[in-house]
N, C-alpha and C positions, 0 to 999 in steps of 0.2 A: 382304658383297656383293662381287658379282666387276665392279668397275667397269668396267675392259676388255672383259669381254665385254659386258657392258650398251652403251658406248660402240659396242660393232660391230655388234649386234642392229639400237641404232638408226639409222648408217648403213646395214646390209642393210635394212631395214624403209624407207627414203627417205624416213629425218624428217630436217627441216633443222632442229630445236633438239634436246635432251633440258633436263629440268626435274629438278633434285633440288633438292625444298623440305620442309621441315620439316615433320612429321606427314602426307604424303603419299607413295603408292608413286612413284615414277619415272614421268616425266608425260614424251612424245615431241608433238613436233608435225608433222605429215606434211599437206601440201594446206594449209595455214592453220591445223587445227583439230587443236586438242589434245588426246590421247587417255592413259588412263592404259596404261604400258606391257601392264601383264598383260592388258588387253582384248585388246590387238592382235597379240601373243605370249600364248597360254594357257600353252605353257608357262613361260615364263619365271621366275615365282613371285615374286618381287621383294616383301620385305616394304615396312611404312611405316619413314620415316626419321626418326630420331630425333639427339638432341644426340650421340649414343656413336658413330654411324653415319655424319654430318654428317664430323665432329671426324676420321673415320679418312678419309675422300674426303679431304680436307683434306691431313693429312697423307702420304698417298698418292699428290699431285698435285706437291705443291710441294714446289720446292725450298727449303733453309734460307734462304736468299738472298728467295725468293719470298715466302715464311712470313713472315718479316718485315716486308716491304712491307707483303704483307696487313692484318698484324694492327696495323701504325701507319696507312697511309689507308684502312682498312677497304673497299677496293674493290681487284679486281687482276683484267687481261687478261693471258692470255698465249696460249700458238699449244703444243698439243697430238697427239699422234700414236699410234694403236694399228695397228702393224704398216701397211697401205699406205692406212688412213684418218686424216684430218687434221682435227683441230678447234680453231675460236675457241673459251675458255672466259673466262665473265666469273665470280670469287668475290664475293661481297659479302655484307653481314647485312642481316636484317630481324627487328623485337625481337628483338634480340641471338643469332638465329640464324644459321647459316652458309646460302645460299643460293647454288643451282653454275644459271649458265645455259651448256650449250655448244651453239655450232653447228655444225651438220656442214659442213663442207668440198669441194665436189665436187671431185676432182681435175683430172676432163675440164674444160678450158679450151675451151668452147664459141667457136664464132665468131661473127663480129658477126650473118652472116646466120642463123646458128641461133638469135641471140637476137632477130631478127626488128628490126632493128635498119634504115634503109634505107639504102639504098646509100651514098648523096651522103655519109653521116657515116666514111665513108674519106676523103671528098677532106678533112677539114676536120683529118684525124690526121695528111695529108699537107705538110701549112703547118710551118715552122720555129719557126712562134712565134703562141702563142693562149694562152685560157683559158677553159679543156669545163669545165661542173660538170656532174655524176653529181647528182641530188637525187630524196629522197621519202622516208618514213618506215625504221623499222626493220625491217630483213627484206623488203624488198622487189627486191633484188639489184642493189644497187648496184655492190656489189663483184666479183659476175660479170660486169659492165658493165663495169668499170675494166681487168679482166681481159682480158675481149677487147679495147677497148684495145689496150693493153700487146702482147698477141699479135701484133695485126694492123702493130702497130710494127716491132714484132722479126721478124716476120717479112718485110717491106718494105721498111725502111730502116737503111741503117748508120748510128746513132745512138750514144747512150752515155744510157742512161735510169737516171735513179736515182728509186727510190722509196722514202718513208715510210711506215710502217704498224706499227697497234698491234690486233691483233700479225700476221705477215706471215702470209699465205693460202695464195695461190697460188705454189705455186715456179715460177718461169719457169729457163728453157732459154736461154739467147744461141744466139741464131742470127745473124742477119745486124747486129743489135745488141751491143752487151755492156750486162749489167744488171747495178746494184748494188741490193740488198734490205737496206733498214736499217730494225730494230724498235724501238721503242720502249723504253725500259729497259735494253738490253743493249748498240744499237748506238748510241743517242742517249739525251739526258736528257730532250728536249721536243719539241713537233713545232718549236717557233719556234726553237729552236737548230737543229735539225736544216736548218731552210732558212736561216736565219744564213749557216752555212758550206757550204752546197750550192754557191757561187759556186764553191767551189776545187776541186772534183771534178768540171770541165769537164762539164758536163750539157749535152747538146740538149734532152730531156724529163724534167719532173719529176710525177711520182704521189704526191701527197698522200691518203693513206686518209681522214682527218676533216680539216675545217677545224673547230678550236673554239673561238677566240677570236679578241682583236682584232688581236694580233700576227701569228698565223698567216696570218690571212685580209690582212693590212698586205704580210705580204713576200711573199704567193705574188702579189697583185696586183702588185706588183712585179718580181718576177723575171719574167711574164709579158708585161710593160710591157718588160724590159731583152734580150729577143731569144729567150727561151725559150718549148716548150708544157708548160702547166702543165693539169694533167687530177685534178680534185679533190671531192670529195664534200660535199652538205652535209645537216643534215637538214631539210630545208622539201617543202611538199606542192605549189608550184606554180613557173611561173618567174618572173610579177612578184615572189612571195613569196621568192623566192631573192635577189632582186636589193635590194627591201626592207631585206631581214635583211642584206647586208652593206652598206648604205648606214646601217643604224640601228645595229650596233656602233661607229660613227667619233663620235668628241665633233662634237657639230654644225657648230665652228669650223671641221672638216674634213672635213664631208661635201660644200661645194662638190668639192674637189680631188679625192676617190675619187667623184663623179659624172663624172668629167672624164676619169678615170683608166677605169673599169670602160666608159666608152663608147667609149672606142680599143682598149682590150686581150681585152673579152668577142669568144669564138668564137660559145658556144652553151652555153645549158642545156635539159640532156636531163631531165627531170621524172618519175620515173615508180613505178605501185604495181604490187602481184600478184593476180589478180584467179582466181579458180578458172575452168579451162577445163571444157567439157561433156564431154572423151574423157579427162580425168585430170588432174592436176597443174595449175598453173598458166602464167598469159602472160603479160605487162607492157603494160599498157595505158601508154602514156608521152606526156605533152605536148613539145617540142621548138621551141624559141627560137632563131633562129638572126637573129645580130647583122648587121641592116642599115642603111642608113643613118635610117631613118625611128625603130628603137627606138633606137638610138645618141642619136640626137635627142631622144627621151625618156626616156631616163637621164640625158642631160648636161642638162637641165632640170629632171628630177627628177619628172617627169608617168609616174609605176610606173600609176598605176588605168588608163591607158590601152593599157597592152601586152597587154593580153587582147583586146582590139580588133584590132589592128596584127597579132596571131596568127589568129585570126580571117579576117582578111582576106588574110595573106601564105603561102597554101597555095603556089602559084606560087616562094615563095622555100624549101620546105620545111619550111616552118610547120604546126603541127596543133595545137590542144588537146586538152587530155585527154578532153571532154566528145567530141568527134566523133572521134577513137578509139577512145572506147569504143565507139561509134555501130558504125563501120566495122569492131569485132570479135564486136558483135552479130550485123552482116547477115554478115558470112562465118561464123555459126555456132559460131564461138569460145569465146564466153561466154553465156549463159544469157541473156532480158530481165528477171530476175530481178536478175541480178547487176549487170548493164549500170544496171537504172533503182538499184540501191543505190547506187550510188559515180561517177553521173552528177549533175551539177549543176542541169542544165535538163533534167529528162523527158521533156518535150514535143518536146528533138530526136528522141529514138526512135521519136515519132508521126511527123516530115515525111518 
């Protein structure tokens, strides 16, 4: 198999994964849904994958260095390249087969208003010191989010931004910024070491790719708390449900003090999934929290079931939920009422 070319096919083709799984031809996913390659390419030919097949992708990707990791924690991310396309690839097993998921890479660094993003979320990149989470499930583009971002930084402010990530995306350019890009594995050993010593490489802004535990999420609330903008990912489906999930990793003995801590330091969390548009591709329907004194208040009390309320009601402060987003990408024809009443909560908004 010519992986390379396969790899370009399904960037030209505008799938954002490829799939090589054991006893199956090479499966792309393009709009959400997954097709096997040869449907979508007749010529292509691509037989099914087997252990001899597996075993040489394998061998063919990774480095000795690489190969090893793998085959001790049986799981391995790294950041991939065929000529000027670039891809996340995850390796892992499943009954004790080799399993490749990669994602395609856009290289165009969309801007905030292309990703439909609203205004005011400039003014909130423009503060010295915060903390934006990026949240919603897998493949819903988060990372294109963090992206712009980053962009809109470096292109605006003379800063010094240093970012984490496993494994690194997008390449950024210094422009009016300098940027440091440090991966996982090669540039650091952990994401919590990695912000450990982020102190000494004088940052304005820190880019955290994942938060995944309790240390991570411990020191970016901190360095956010100690004069920096901390801009970070997580995976939860809402924004009480974000705020939840880092108040419930703390030993209860110190979840007064990170309620105390996340109600001074939180910017905003931007919440959001991908929803198929009617003229092609996909949109992001996205919920967006933006920290006032009233949720402030009910975080530093610990009253999360009521911040759906408080969104609800604080349209005026730039608040939306998801559910009347979605609303508002129905009536401009965006999305389907198909799709709108799938991944809506209360249907009966789409009736008022």
């Amino acid at each position: 198999m010519d992986l390379n070319n396969l790899f370009k096919i399904a960037a030209q083709s505008k799938a954002s994964d490829i799939h090589l799984v054991y006893g199956k031809t090479p499966v792309i996913r393009i709009d959400g849904n997954l097709f096997d390659i040869n449907k979508i390419i007749p010529d292509a030919k691509f037989t099914k994958l087997g252990t001899i097949e597996l075993e040489a992708v394998r061998d063919f990707m990774l480095t000795r260095e690489q190969k090893t990791r793998f085959l001790d924690k049986r799981d391995l991310d790294f950041g991939y390249q065929v000529e000027e396309y670039r891809y996340r690839v995850n390796f892992s097993y499943e009954k004790n087969n080799i399993c490749v998921v990669a994602r395609v890479i856009d290289e165009k660094q969309l801007s905030l208003e292309e990703l439909g993003l609203p205004s005011y979320v400039k003014e909130l990149l423009d503060v010295p010191q915060g903390f934006i989470l990026i949240t919603g499930p897998t493949g819903c583009g988060k990372s294109t989010t963090l992206a712009a971002m980053i962009s809109y930084i470096n292109d605006n402010r003379a800063v010094n931004i240093v970012t984490l990530e496993d494994p690194i995306e997008y390449i950024f350019k210094p422009n009016k910024s300098i940027i440091a890009q440090r991966q996982l594995g090669s540039d650091m050993l952990s994401f919590a070491s990695g912000l450990k010593h982020v102190l000494r490489q004088d940052p304005n802004v820190i880019m955290l790719g994942e938060m995944r535990d309790f240390e991570t999420i411990s020191t970016a609330v901190t360095l956010a708390e100690t004069g920096h903008l901390v801009i970070a990912t997580l995976h939860t489906y809402s924004a009480a449900q974000t705020i939840d999930r880092i108040i419930d990793i703390f030993p209860p003995y110190q979840q007064g003090q990170i309620k105390s801590q996340l109600s001074s330091v939180l910017t905003a969390v931007i919440s959001q999934r991908l929803l198929p548009r009617v003229k092609g591709g996909r949109i992001a329907a996205r919920e967006i929290l933006i920290n006032n004194g009233a949720i402030a208040n009910l975080i530093r009390e610990g009253k999360i079931a009521q911040i759906k309320s408080s969104l609800e009601t604080g349209s005026s402060s730039g608040m939306i939920t998801l559910d009347r987003h979605i609303k508002q990408l129905y009536q401009a024809g965006e999305i389907s009422f198909e799709d709108a009443r799938r991944n809506i909560e209360d249907p009966q908004l789409l009736e008022s």
